[in-house]
Backbone as ProteinMPNN parsed JSONL, in Angstrom:
{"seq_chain_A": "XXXXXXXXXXXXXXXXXXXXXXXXXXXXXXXXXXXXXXXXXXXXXXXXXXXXXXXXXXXXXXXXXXXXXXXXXXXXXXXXXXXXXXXXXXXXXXXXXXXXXXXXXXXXXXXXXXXXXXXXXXXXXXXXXXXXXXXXXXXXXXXXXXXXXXXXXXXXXXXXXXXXXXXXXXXXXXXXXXXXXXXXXXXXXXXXXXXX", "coords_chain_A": {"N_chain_A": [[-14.491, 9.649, -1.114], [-12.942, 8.147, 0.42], [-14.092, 5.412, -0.455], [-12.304, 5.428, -2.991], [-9.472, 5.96, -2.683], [-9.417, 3.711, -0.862], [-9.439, 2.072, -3.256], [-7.468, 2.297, -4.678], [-5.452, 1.885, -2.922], [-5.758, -0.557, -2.699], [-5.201, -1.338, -5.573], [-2.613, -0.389, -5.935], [-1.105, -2.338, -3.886], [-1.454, -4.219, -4.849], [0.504, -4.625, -7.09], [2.569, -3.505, -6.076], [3.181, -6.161, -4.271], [3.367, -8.375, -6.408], [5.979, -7.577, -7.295], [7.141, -7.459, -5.401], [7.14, -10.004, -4.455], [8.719, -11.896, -7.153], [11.11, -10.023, -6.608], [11.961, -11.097, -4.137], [11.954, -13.736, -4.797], [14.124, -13.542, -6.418], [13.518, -12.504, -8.997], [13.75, -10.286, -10.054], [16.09, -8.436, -10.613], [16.034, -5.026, -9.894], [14.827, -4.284, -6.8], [11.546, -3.318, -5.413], [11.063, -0.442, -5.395], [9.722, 1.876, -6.968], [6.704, 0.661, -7.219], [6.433, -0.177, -4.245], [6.905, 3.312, -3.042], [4.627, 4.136, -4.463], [2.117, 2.259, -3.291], [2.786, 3.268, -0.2], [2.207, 5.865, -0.327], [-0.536, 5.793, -1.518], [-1.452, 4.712, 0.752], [-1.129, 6.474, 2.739], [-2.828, 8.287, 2.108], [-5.126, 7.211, 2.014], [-5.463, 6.877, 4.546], [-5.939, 9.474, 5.85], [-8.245, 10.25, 4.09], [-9.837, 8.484, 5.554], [-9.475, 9.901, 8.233], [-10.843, 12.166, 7.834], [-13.458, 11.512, 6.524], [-14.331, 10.079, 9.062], [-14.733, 12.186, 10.959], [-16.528, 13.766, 10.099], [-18.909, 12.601, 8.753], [-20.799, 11.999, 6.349], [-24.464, 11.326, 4.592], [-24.351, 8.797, 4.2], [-23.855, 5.752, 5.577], [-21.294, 3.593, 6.518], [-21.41, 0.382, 7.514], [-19.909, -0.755, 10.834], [-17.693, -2.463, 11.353], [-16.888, -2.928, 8.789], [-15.489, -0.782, 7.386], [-12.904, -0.765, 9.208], [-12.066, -3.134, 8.691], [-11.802, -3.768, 5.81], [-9.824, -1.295, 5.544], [-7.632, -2.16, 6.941], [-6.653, -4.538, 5.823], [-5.892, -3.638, 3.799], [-3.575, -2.092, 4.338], [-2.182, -4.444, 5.406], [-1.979, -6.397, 3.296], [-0.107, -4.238, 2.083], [2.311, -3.878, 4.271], [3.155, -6.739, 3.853], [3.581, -6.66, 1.158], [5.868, -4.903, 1.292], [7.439, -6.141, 3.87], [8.285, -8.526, 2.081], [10.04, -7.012, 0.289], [12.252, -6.677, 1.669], [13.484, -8.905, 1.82], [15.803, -9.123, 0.597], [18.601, -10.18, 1.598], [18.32, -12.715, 1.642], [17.822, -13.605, -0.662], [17.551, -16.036, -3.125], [19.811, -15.906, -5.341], [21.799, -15.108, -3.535], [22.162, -16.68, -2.095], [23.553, -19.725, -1.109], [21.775, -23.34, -1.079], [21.469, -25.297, 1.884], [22.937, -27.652, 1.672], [25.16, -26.359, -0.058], [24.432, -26.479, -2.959], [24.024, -24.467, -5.397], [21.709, -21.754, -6.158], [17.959, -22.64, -6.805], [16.731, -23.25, -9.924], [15.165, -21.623, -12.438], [13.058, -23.117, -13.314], [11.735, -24.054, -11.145], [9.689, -25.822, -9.608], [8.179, -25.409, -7.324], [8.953, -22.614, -6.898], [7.328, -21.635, -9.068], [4.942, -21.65, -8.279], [4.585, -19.997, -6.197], [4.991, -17.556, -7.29], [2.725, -17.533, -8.999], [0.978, -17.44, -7.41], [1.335, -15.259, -6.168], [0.695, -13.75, -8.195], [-2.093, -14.161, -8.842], [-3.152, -13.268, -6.527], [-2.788, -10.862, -6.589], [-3.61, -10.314, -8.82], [-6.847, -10.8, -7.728], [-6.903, -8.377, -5.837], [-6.861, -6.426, -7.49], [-9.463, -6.81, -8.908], [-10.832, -5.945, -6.523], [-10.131, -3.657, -6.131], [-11.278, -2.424, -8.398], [-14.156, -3.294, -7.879], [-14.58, -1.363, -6.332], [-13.91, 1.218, -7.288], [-15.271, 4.193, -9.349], [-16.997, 4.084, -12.111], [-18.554, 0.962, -10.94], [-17.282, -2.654, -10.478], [-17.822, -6.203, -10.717], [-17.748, -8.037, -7.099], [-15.175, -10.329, -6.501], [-15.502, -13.294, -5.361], [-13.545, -15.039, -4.22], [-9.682, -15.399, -3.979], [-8.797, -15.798, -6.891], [-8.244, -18.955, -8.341], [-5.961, -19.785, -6.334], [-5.665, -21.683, -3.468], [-4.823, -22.984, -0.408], [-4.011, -25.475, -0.382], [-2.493, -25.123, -2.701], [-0.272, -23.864, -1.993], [0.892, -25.644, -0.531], [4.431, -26.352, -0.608], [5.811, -28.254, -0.123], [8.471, -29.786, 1.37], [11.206, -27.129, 2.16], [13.557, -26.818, 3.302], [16.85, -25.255, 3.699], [16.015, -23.484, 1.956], [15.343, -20.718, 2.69], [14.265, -18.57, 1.632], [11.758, -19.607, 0.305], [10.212, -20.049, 1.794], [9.807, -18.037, 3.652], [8.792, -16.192, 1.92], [6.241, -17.814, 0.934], [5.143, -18.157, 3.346], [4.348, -15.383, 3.939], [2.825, -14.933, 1.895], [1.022, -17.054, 2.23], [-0.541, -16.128, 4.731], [-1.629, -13.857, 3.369], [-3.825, -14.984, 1.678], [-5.48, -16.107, 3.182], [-6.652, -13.992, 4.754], [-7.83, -12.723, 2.689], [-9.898, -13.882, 1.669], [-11.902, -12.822, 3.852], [-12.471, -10.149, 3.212], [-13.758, -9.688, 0.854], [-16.972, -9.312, 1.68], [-17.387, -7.178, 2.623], [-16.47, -5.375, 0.623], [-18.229, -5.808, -0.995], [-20.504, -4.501, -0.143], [-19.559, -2.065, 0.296], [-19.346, -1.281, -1.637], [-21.829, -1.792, -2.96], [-23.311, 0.847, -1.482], [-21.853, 3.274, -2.365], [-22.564, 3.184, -4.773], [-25.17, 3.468, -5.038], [-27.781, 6.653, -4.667], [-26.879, 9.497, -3.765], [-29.272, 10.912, -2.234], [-30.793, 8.142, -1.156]], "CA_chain_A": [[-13.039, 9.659, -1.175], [-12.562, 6.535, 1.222], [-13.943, 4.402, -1.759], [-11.151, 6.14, -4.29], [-8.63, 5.542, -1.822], [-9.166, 2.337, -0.788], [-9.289, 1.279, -4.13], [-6.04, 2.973, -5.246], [-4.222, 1.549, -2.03], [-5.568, -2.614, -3.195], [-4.538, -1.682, -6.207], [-1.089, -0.242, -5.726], [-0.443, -2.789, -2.744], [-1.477, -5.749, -5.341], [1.107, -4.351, -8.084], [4.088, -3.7, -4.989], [3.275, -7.673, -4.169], [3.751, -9.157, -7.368], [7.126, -7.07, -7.928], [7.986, -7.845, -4.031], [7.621, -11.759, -4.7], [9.353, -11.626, -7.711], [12.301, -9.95, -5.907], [12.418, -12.179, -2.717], [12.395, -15.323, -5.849], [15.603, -13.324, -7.773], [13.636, -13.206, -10.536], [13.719, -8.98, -10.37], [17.489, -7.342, -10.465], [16.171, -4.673, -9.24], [13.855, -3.37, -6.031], [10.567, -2.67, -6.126], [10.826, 1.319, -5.177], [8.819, 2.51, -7.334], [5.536, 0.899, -6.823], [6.698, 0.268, -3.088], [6.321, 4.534, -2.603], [3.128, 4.217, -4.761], [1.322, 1.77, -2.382], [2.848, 3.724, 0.351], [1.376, 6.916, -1.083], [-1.991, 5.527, -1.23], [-2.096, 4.064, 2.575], [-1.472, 7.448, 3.224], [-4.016, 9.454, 1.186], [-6.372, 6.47, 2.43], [-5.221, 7.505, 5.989], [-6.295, 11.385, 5.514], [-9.447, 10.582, 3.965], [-10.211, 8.323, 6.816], [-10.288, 10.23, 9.095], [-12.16, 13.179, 7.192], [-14.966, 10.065, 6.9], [-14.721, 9.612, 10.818], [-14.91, 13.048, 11.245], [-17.677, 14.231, 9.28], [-20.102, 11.718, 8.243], [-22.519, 12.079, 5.306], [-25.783, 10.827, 4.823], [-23.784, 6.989, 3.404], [-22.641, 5.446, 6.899], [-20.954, 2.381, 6.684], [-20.962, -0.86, 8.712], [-18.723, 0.374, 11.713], [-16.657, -3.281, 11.394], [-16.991, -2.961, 7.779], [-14.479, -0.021, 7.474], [-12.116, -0.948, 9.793], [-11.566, -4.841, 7.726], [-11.014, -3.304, 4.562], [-8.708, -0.411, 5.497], [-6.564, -3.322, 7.584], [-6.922, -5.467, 4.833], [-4.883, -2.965, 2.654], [-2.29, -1.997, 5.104], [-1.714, -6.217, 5.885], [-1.058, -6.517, 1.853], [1.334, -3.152, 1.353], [3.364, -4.403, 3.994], [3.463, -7.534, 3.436], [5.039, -6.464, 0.425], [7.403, -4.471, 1.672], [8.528, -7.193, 4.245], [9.038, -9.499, 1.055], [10.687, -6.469, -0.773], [13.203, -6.569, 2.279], [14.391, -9.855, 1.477], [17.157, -9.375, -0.613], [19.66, -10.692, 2.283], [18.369, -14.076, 1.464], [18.253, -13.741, -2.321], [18.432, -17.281, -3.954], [21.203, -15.533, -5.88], [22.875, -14.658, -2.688], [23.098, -17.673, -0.654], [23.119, -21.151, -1.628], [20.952, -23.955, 0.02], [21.9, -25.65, 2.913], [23.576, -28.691, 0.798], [25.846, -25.697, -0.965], [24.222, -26.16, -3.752], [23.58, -23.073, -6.342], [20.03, -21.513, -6.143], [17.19, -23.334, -7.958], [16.502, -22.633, -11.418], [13.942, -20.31, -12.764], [11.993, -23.906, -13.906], [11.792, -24.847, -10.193], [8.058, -25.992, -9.549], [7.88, -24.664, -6.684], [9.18, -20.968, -7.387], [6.783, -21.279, -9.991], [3.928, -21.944, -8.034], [4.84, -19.038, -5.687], [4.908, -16.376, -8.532], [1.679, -18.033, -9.374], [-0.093, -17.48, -6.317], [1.1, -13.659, -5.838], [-0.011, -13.421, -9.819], [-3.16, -14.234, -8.262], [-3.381, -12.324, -5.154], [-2.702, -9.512, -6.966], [-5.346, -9.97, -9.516], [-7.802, -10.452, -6.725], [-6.739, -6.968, -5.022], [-7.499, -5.212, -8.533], [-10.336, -6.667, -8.98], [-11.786, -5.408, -5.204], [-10.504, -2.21, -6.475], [-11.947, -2.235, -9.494], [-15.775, -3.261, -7.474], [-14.389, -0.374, -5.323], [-13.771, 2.043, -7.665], [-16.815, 4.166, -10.079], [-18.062, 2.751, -12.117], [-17.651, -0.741, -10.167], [-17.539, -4.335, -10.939], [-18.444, -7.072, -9.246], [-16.63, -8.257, -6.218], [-14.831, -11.353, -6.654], [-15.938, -14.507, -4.36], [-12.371, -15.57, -3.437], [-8.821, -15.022, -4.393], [-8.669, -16.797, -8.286], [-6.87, -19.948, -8.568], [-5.602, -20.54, -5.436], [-6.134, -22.523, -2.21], [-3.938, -23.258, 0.673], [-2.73, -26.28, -0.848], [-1.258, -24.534, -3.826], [1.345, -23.209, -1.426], [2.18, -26.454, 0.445], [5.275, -26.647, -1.766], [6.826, -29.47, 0.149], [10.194, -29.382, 1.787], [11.776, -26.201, 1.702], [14.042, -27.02, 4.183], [17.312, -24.904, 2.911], [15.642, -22.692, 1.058], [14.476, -19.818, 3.489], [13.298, -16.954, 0.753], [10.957, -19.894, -0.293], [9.443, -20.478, 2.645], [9.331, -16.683, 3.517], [7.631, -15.977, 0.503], [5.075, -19.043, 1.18], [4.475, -17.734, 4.65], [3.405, -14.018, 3.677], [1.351, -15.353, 0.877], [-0.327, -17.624, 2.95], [-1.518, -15.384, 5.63], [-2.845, -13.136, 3.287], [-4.777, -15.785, 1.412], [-6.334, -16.571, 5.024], [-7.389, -12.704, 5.214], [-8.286, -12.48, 1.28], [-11.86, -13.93, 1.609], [-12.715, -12.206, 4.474], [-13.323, -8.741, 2.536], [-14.844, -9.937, -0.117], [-18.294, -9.149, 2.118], [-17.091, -5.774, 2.843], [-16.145, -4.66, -0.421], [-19.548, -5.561, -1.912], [-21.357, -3.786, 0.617], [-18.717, -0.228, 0.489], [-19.366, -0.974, -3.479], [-23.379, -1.301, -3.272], [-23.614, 1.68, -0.852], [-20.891, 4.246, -3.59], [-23.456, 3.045, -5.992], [-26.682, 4.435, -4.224], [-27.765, 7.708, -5.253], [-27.31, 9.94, -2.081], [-30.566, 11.102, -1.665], [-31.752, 7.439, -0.891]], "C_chain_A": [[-12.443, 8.405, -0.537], [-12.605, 5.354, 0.548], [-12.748, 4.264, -2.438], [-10.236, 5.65, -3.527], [-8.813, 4.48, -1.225], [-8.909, 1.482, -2.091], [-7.861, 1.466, -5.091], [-4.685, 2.501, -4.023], [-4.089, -0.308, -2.267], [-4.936, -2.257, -4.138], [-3.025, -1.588, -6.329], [-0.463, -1.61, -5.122], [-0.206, -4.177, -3.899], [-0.078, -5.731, -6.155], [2.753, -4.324, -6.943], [3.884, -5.341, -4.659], [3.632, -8.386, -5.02], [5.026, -8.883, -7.104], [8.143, -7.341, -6.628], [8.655, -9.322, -4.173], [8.693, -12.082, -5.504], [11.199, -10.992, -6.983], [12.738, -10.444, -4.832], [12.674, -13.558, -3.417], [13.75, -14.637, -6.506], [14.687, -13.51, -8.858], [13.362, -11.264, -11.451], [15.713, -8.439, -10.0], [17.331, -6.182, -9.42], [14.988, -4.484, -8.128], [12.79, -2.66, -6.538], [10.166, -1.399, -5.705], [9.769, 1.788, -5.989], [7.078, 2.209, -6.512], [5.424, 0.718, -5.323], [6.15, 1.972, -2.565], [4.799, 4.112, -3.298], [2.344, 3.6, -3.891], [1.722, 2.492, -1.17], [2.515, 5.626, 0.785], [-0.305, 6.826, -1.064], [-2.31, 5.339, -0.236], [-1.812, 5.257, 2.917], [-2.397, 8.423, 3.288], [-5.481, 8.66, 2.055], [-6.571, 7.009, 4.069], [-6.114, 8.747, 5.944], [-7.581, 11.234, 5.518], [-10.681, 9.542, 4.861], [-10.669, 8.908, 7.826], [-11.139, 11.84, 9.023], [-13.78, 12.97, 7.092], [-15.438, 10.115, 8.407], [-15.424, 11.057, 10.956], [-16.476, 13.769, 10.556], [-18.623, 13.525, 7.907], [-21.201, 11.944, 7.615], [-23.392, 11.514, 5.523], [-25.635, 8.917, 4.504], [-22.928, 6.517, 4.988], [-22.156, 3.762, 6.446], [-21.374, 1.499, 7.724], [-19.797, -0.357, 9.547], [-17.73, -1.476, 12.099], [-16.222, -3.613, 9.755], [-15.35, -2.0, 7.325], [-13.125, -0.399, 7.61], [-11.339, -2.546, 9.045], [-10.975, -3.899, 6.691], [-9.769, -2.273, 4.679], [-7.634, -1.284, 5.911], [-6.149, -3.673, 6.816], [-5.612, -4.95, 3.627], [-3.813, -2.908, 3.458], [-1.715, -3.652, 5.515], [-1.441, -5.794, 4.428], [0.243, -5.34, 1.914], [2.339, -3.513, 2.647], [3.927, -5.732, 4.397], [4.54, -7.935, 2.393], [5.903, -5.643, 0.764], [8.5, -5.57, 2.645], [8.842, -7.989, 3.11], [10.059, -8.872, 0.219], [12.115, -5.981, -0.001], [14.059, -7.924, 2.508], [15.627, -10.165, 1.219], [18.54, -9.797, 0.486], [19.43, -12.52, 2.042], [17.807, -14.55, 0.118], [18.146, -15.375, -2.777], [19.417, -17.045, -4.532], [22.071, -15.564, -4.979], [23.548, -15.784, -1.77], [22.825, -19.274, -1.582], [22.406, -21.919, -0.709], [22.298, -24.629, 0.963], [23.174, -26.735, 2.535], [25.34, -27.67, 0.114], [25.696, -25.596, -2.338], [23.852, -24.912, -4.524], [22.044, -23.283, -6.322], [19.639, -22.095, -7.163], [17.388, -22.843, -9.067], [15.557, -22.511, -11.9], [13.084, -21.784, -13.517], [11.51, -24.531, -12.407], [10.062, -25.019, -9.958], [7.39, -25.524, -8.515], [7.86, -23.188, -6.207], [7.72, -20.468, -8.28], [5.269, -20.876, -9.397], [3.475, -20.703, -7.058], [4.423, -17.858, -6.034], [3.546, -16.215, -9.036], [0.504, -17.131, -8.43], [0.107, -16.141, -5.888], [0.743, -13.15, -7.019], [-1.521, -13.069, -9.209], [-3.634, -13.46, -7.188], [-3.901, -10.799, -5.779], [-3.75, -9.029, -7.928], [-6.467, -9.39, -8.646], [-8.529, -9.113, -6.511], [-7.207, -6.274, -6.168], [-8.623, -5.453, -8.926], [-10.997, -6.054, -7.73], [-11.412, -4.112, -5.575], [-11.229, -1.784, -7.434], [-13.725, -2.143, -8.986], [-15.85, -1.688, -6.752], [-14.73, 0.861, -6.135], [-15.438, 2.787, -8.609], [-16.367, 4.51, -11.249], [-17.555, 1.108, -11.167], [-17.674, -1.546, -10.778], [-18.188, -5.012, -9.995], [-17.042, -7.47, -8.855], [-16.374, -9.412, -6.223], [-15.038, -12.127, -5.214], [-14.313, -14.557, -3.679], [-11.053, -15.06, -4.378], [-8.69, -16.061, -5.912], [-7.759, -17.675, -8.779], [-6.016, -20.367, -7.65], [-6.347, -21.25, -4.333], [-4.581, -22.457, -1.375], [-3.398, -24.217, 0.038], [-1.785, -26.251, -1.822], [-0.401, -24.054, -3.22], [1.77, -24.41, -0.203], [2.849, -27.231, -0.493], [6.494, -27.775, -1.154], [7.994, -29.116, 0.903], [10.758, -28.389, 0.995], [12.966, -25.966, 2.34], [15.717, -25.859, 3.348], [17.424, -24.067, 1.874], [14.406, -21.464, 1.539], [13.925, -18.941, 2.338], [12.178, -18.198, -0.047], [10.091, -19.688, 0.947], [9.375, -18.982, 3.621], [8.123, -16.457, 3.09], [6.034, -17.019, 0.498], [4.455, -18.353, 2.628], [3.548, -16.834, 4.822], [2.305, -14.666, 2.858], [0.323, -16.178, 1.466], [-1.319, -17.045, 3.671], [-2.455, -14.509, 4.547], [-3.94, -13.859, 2.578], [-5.684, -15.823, 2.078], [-7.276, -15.118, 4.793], [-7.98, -12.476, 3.83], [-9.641, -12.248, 1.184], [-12.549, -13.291, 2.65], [-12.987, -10.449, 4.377], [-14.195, -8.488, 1.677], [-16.5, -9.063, 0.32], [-18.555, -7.372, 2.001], [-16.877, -4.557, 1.848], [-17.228, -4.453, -0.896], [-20.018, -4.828, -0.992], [-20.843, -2.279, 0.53], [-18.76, -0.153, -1.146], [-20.995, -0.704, -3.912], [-23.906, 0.369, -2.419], [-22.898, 2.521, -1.564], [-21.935, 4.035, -4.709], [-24.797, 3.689, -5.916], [-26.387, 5.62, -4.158], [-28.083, 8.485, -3.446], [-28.468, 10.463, -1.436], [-32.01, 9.789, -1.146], [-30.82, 6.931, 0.453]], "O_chain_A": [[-11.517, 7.773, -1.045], [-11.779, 4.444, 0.626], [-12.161, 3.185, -2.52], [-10.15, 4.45, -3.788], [-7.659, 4.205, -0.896], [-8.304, 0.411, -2.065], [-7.457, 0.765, -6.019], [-3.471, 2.673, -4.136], [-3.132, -1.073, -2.15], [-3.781, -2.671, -4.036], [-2.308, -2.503, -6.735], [0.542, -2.071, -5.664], [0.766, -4.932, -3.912], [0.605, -6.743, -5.998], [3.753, -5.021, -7.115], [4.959, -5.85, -4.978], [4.361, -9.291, -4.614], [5.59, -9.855, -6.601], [9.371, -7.425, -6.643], [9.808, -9.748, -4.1], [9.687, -12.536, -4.936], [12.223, -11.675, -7.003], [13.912, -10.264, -4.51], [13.389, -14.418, -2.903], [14.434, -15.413, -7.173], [14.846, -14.447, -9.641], [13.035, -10.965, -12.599], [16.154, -8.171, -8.882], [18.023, -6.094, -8.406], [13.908, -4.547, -8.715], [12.731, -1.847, -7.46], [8.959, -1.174, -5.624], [8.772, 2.131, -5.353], [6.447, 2.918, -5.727], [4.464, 1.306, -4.825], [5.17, 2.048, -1.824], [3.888, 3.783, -2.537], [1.554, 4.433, -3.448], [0.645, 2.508, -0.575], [2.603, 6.284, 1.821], [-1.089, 7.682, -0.654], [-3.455, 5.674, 0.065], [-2.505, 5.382, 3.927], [-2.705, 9.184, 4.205], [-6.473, 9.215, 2.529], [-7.602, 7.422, 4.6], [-7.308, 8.488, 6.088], [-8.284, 11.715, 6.407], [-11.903, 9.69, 4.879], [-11.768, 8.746, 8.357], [-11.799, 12.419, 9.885], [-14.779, 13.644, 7.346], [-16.593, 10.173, 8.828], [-16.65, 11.083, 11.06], [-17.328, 14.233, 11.314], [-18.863, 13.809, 6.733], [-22.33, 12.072, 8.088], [-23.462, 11.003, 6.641], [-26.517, 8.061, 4.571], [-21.803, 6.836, 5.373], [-22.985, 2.934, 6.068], [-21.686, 1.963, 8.821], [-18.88, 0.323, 9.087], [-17.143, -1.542, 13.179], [-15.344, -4.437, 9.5], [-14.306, -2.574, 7.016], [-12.293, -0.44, 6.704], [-10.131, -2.784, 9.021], [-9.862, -3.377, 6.754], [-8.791, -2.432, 3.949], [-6.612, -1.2, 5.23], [-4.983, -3.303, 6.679], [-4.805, -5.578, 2.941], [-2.982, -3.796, 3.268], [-0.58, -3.709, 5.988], [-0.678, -4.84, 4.281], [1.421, -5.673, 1.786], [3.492, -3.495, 2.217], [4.923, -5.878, 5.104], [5.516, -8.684, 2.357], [7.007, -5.9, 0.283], [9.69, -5.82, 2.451], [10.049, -8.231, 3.15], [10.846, -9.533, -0.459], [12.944, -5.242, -0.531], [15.069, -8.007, 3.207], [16.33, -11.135, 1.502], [19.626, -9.643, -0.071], [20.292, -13.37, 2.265], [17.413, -15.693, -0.115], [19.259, -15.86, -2.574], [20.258, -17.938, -4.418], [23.186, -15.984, -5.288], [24.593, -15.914, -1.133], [22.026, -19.612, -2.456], [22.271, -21.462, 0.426], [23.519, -24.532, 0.838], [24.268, -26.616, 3.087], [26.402, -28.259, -0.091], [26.45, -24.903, -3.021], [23.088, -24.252, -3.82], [21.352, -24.297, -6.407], [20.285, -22.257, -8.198], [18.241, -21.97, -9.228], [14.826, -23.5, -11.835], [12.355, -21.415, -14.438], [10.859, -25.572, -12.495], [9.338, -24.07, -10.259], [6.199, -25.221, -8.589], [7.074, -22.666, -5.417], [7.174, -19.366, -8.226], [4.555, -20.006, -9.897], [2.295, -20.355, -7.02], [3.668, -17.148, -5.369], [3.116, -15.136, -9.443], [-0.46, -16.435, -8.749], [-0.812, -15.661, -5.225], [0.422, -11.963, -6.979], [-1.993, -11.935, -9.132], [-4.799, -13.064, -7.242], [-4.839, -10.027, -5.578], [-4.442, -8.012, -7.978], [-6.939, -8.254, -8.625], [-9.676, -8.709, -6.702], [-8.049, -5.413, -5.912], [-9.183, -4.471, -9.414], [-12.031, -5.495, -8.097], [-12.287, -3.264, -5.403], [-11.846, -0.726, -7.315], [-14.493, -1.296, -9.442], [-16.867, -1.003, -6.645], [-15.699, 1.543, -5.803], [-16.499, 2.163, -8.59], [-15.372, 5.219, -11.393], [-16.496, 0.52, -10.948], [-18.139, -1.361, -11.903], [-18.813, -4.729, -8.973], [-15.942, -7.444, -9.408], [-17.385, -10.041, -5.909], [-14.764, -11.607, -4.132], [-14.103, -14.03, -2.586], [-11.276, -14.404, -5.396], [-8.434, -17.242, -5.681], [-6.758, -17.413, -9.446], [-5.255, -21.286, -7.954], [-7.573, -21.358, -4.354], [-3.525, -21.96, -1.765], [-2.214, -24.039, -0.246], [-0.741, -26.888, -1.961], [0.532, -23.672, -3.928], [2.591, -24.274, 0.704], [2.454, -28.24, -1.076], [7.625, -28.023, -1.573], [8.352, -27.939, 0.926], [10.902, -28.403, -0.227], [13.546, -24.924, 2.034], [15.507, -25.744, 2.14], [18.368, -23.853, 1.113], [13.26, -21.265, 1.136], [12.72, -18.738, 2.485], [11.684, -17.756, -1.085], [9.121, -18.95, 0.777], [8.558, -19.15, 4.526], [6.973, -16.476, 3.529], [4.955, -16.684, 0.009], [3.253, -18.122, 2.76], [2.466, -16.93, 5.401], [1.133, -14.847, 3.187], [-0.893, -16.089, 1.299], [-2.531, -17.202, 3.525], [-3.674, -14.399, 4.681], [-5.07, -13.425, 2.804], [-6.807, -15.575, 1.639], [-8.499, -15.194, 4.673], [-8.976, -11.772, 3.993], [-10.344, -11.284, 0.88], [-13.762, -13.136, 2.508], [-13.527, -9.72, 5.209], [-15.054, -7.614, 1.564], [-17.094, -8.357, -0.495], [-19.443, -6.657, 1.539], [-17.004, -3.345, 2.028], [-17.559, -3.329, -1.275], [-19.563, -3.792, -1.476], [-21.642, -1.355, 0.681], [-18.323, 0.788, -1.807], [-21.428, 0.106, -4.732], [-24.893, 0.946, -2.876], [-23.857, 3.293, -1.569], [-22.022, 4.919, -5.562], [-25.317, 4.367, -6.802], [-25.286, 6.03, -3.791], [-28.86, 8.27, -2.516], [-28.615, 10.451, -0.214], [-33.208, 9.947, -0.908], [-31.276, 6.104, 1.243]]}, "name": "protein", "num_of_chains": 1, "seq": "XXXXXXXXXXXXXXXXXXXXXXXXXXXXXXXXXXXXXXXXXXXXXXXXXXXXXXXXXXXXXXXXXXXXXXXXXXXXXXXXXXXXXXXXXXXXXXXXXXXXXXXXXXXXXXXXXXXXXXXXXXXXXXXXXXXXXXXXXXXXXXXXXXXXXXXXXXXXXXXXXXXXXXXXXXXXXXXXXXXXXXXXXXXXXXXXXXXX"}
């Protein structure tokens, strides 16, 4: 159940991140409520069957720092997106930059690159659920298509919901690759037949 639920809280959390970014860029009308409760639905269920795991341990033990990464790992993404999906006071619609100019425009290269890189994130997260889930996959090496320097988008000076939005995404980049290890290992051990 800790598998199922972890892999139902990456994926939710990845799907509330896209729709968070997206609404901290203006490029959603409205709030992402919906899948917001859904990832907040899953970190709960994941919660529960946590500590049902702690509590009464089958014959499949985990790595005892193994656990503890990945469950983090999810709760750092869901709210992550929720802090981005609490943005909306600094809207590009809502405020202009520092200059008074009117918010960028939906070709801005650096918006784009933004959108890009929680596109990506979010892939990632469904694929680790996907290794997570049964049948599995394989567990992806790194987050796909980015790097750190795809989010140094230059002077943002003026333009706080960019540099928000750049901030969250960065950190979790940082924390991205370090589950990778964890996933394959809580994906080869769900795969082993319990009598070995």
């Amino acid at each position: 159940m800790v598998g199922d639920d972890l892999a139902d809280a990456f994926r939710t959390g990845g799907a509330y991140l896209s729709q968070a970014v997206d609404w901290a860029l203006g490029e959603r009308a409205v709030a992402p409520d919906t899948t917001g409760a859904a990832a907040v639905t899953a970190g709960i269920r994941l919660d529960d069957a946590l500590r049902g795991y702690l509590a009464e341990q089958g014959s499949k033990r985990m790595n005892r720092d193994d656990l503890p990464r990945l469950v983090l790992s999810s709760m750092q993404l869901r709210l992550t997106a929720h802090t981005l999906a609490g943005l909306h006071h600094i809207r590009p619609h809502a405020m202009p930059n520092a200059r008074g100019d009117p918010p960028a425009r939906q070709d801005d290269p650096a918006r784009a690159a933004l959108r890009g890189a929680a596109a990506a994130l979010a892939a990632f997260y469904g694929q680790v659920a996907a290794a997570l889930a049964r049948p599995g996959g394989p567990v992806p090496a790194a987050p796909p298509g980015i790097t750190a320097d795809a989010l140094a988008l230059g002077p943002v000076a003026g333009r706080p919901h960019l540099m928000w939005v750049r901030e969250h995404l960065y950190h979790l980049l940082g924390n991205a690759g370090t589950i990778t290890g964890p996933a394959g290992r809580l994906a080869e051990l769900r795969h082993t037949p319990w009598w070995r």
